[in-house]
C-alpha positions as CSV (number, residue, x, y, z in Angstrom):
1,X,108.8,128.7,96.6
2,X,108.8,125.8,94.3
3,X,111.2,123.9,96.7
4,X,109.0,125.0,99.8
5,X,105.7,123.6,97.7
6,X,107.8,120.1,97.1
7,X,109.2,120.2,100.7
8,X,105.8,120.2,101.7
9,X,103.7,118.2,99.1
10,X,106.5,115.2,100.0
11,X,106.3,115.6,103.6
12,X,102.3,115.4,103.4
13,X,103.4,111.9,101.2
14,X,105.7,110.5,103.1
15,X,103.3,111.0,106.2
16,X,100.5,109.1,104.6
17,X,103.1,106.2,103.9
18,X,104.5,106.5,107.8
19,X,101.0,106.0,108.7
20,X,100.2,103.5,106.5
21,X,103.5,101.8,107.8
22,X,102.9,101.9,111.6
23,X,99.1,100.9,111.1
24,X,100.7,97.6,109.7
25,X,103.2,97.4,112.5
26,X,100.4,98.0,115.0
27,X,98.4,95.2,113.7
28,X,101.4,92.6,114.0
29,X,102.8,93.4,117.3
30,X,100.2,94.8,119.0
31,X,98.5,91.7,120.0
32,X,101.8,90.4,121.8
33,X,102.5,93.4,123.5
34,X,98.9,93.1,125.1
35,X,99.7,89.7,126.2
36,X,102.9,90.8,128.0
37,X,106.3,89.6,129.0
38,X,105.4,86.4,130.5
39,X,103.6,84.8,127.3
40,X,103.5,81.5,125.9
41,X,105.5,81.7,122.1
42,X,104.6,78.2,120.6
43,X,101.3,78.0,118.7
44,X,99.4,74.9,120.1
45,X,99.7,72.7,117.1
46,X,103.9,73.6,117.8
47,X,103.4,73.1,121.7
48,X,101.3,69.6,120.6
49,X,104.0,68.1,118.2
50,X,107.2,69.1,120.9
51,X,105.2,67.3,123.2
52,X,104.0,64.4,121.5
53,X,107.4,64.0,120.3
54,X,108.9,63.9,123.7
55,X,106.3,60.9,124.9
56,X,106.8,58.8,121.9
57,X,110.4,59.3,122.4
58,X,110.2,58.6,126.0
59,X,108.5,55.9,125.0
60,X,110.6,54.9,122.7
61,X,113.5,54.8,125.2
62,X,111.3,53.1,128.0
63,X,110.2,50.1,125.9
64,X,114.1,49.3,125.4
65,X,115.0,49.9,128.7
66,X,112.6,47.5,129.5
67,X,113.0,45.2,127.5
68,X,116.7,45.1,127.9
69,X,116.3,44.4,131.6
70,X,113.8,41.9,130.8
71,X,116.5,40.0,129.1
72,X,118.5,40.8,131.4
73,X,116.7,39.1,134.1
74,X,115.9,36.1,131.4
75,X,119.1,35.5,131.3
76,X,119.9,34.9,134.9
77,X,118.2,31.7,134.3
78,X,115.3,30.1,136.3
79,X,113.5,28.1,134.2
80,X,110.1,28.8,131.9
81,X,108.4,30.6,134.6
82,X,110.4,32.9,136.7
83,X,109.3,34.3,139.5
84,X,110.6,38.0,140.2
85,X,112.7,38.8,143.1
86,X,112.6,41.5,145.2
87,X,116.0,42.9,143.2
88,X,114.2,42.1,139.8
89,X,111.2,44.3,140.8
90,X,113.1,46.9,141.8
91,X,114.9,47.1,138.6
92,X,111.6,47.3,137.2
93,X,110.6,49.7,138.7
94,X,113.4,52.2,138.6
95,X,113.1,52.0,135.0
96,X,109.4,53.1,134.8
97,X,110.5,55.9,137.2
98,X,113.5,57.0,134.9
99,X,111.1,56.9,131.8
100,X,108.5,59.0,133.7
101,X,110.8,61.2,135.3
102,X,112.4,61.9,131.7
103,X,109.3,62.7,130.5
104,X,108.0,65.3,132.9
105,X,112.1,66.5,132.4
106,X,111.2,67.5,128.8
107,X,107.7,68.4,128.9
108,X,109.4,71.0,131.9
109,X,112.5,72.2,128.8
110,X,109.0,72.4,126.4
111,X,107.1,75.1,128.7
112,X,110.5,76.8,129.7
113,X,111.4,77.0,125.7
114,X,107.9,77.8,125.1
115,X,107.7,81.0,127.7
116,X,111.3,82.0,126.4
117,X,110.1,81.9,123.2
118,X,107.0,84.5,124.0
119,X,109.6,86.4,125.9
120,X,111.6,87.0,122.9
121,X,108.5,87.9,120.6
122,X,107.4,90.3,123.3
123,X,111.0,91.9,122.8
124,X,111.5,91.9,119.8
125,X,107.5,93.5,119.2
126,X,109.1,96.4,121.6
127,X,111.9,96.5,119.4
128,X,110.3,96.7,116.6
129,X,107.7,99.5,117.6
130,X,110.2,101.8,119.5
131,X,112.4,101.9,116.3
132,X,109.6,102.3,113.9
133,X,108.3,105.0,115.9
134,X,111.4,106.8,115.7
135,X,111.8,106.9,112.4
136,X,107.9,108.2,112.1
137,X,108.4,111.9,112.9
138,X,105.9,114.0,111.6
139,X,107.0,116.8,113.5
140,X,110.3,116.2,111.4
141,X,108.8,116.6,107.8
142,X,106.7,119.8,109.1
143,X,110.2,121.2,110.3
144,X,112.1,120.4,107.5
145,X,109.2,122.1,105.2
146,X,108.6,125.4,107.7
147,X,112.4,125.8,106.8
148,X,112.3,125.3,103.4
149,X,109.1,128.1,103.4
150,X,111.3,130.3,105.6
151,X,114.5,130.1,103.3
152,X,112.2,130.4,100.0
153,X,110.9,133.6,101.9
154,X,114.2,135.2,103.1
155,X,115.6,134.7,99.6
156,X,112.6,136.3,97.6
157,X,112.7,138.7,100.2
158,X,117.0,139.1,99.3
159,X,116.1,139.4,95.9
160,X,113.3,141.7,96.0
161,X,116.0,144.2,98.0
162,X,118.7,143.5,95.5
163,X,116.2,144.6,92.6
164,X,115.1,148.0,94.9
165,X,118.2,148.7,95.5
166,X,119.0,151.5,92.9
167,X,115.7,153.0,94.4
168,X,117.4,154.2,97.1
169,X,119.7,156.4,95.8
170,X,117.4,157.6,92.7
171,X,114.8,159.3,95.5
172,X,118.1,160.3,97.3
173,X,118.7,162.8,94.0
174,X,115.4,163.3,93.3
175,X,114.6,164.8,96.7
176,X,118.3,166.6,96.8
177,X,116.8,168.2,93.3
178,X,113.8,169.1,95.0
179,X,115.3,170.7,97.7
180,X,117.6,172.4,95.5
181,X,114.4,173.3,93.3
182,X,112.6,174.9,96.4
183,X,116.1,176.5,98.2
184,X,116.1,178.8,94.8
185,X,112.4,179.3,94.7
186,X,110.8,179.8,98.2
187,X,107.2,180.4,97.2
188,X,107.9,177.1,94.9
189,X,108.0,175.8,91.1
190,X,104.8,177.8,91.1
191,X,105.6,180.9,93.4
192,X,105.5,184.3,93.0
């Protein structure tokens, strides 16, 4: 009975704790579960800094680009005031679009890392519930105390029989004396 009492006072414990436990879990992945698979995972002060980083490096890259064809153009000679050709504008040009096309490149790797990133925190909040929750089985303590009950039973039950056993064959005598005591005696102890 003692074990049954523990069995059960531990399962009552450990079911407040398992509670406790997925009310915490709940709190942290519920709220990316509700926004789904197709989320956004960078905060915006992440998303900001990725991109700002990829302008000023674009930038960055541009202004050398340009100036390097700048120089390269100075360099064809011409005098103190050039005028730009045709050729010269085009190069220009095709460096603006490179820097611009660059940009939009990684800005376009920021959102793809970004809703890969929410993918994986939806995931991994799925992960993380499913395998909580299947550790969490109530049903599981309450079993393994019902059996510790029914096994505390059976066994006082065992014992109780084992104790009553020399009962059985002290009536056996006792009514074997009795019916020897009225066989003799018809009318009784008491009898005629």
């Amino acid at each position: 009975m003692q074990f049954y009492k523990e069995g059960t006072a531990h399962a009552e414990t450990t079911f407040g704790e398992d509670q406790a436990l997925l009310k915490q879990m709940q709190d942290v992945y519920s709220p990316i579960l509700a926004k789904g698979p197709n989320q956004e995972g960078f905060s915006a002060p992440e998303r900001a800094n990725l991109e700002s980083q990829a302008i000023e490096g674009t930038a960055r890259n541009y202004s050398s680009a340009a100036r390097a064809v700048g120089s390269q153009i100075a360099a064809r000679g011409g005098g103190d005031i050039a005028m730009p050709s045709g050729g010269e504008m085009q190069l220009k040009e095709e460096v603006a679009a490179a820097a611009a096309g660059e940009q939009s490149r990684e800005e376009q790797q920021i959102t793809q890392a970004d809703y890969e990133q929410g993918y994986r925190e939806f995931t991994q909040a799925t992960d993380a519930l499913s395998t909580v929750s299947s550790h969490y089985n109530p049903t599981g303590y309450m079993a393994a105390a019902t059996s510790a009950g029914s096994a505390a039973e059976k066994t006082a039950s065992d014992i109780n029989a084992e104790q009553n056993s020399w009962m059985a064959p002290v009536m056996g005598a006792v009514g074997a004396l009795g019916g020897a005591v009225i066989g003799e005696n018809p009318g009784g102890i008491f009898g005629p």
